[in-house]
N, C-alpha and C positions, 0 to 999 in steps of 0.2 A: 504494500500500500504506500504511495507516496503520502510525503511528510503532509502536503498540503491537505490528502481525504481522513489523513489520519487528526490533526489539527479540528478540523470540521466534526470528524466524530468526537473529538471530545469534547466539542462543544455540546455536541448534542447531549450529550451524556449528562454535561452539569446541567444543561436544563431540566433536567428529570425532577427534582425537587421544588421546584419553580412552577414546572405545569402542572403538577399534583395539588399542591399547596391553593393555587389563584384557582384552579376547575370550577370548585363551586361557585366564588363570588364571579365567573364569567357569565355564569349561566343566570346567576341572580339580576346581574345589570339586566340582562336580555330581557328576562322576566319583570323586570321594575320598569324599564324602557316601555312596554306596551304599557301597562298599567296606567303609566303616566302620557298615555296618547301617541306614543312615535311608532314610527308602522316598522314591521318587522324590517324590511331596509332599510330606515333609517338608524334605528338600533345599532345595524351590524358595519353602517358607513360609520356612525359615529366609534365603535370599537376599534375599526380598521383606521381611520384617520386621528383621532385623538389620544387610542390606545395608552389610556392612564387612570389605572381602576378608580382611585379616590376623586379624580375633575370627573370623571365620567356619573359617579353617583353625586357630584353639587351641582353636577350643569340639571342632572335628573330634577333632581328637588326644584332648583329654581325654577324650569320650566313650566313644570305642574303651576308657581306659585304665582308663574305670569308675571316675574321680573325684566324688568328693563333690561335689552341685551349687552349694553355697556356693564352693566354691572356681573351677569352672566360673565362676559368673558373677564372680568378683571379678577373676579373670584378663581376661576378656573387659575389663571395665570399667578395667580397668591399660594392654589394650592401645589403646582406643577414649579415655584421661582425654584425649589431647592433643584431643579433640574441643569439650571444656570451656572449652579456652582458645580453640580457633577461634569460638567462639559466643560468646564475650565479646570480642574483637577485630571480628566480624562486626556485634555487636549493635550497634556507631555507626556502621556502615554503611548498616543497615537500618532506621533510627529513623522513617523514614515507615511502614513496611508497618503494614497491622493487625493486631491479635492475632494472629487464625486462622491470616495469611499470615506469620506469625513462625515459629507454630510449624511449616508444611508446610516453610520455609527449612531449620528448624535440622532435622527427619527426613533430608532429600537433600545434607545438609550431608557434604560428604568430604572427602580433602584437596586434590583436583583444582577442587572445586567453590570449597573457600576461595582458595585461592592465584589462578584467575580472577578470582572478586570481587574480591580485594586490585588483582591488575594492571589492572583495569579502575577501582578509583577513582583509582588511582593518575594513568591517563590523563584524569581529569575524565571519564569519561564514567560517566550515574546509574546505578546498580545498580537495576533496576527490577524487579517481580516478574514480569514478559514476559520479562527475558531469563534472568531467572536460573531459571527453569521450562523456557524455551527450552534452557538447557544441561544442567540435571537430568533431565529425563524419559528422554530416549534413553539415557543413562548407566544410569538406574534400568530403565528397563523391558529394555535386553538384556541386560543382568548379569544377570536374573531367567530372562530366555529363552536366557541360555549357562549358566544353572547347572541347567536344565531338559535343553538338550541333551546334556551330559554325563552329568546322571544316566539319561536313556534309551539314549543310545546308548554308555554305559561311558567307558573312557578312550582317546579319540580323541586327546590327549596324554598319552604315559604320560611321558617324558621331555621338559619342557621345553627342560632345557639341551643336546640333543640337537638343536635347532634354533635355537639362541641365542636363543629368541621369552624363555626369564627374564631376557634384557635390556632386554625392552622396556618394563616399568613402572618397574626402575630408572635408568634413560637418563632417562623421562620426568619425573622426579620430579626429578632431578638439575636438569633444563630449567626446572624449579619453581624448585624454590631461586636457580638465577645468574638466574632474572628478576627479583628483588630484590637484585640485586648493586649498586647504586644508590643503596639507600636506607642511612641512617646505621648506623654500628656494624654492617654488615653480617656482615666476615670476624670479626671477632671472635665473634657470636653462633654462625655456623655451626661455629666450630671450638668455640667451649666444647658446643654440641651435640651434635659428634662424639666429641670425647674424655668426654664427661657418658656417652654411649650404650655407647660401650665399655668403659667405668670400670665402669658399672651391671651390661652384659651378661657381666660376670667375676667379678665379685661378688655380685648380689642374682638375674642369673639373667635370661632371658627370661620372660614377655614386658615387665617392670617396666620393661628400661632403653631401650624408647620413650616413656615418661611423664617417666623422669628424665632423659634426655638433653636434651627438650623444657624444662622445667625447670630444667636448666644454661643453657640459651640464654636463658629467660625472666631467669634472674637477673643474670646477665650483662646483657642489656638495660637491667636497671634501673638495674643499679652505673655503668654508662658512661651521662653525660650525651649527647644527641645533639649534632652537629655543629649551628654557625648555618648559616643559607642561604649566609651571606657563605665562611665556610670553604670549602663547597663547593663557591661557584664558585673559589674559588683553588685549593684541588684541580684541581679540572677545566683 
């Protein structure tokens, strides 16, 4: 197998925990999608072109609520800013790709898809556009085909937490974050993050304090100098 099919299958392969994980809340938008008036293609344009589970269930809401569409997309884009920062963090990652293959990155870019790429340079191994397509595709193409079957066959999960399956994205997400427990200033950033998120979500309101929580942690980042190698290993 060349390096390049082999690259691609392992991307495929990280996906595996990813399309497990999101299945159900795909099919849930699908199903919430109709409920709230959008016709089954619409549903499944908005999965395919938006493809961002948390915008895609507040564009839901507001719609039903018959908001103004300034305000629709400005929420959208408050919940999706932290995207901003992952494509600037990702962008010296990917300083080989070419243009074109930049931007196909930053469309399939999510938060599963960055925190991969992070733990794989982290291990010295390249970020190539074989794997990282190798683990976007099946992420994007059945989120598209779960938000299709929900919208056709209605809510085949009406109640998540009736199966503890709304554990499953947040568990795995959790699994995100301690796989950078490693690197400098780590517990610091995730707790000014937490407490940013819920300072925000009290005061300024959903969906804002996912950007400013994000935000807390980037500043923090900055104020705290990183640890030398040498620290670390005497930590260690």
């Amino acid at each position: 197998m060349s390096p390049t099919r082999s690259e691609f299958f392992q991307g495929v392969r990280d996906s595996l925990p990813i399309v497990a994980a999101a299945a159900p809340f795909g099919m849930l938008f699908g199903a919430l999608a109709v409920d709230n008036g959008l016709s089954v293609g619409e549903a499944v344009l908005m999965s395919a072109t938006v493809f961002a589970g948390a915008s895609q269930m507040v564009g839901l809401e507001m719609f039903g609520a018959k908001i103004a569409p300034w305000i629709i997309i400005l929420s959208v884009f408050a919940v999706n800013f932290r995207h901003v920062l992952y494509s600037a963090a990702l962008g010296r990652r990917i300083g080989r790709f070419a243009g074109w293959q930049k931007l196909i990155a930053f469309f399939f870019l999510t938060d599963p898809q960055y925190a991969a790429s992070e733990a794989r340079a982290d291990k010295k191994f390249p970020l190539t556009m074989a794997w990282y397509m190798g683990m976007a595709l099946p992420v994007y193409t059945l989120w598209v085909l779960e938000g299709w079957i929900g919208a056709v066959f209605g809510s085949l999960i009406t109640d998540p937490g009736a199966l503890g399956i709304d554990f499953l994205l947040p568990i795995y997400f959790l699994g995100l974050v301690l796989g950078f427990r490693t690197r400098s200033n780590w517990l610091p950033v995730v707790i000014a993050s937490g407490l940013g998120s819920i300072l925000a979500f009290y005061t300024v309101g959903s969906p804002w304090h996912v950007s400013l929580g994000a935000l807390a942690g980037v500043l923090v980042a900055v104020l705290m100098p990183p640890r030398s190698a040498d620290a670390d290993e005497v930590g260690a």
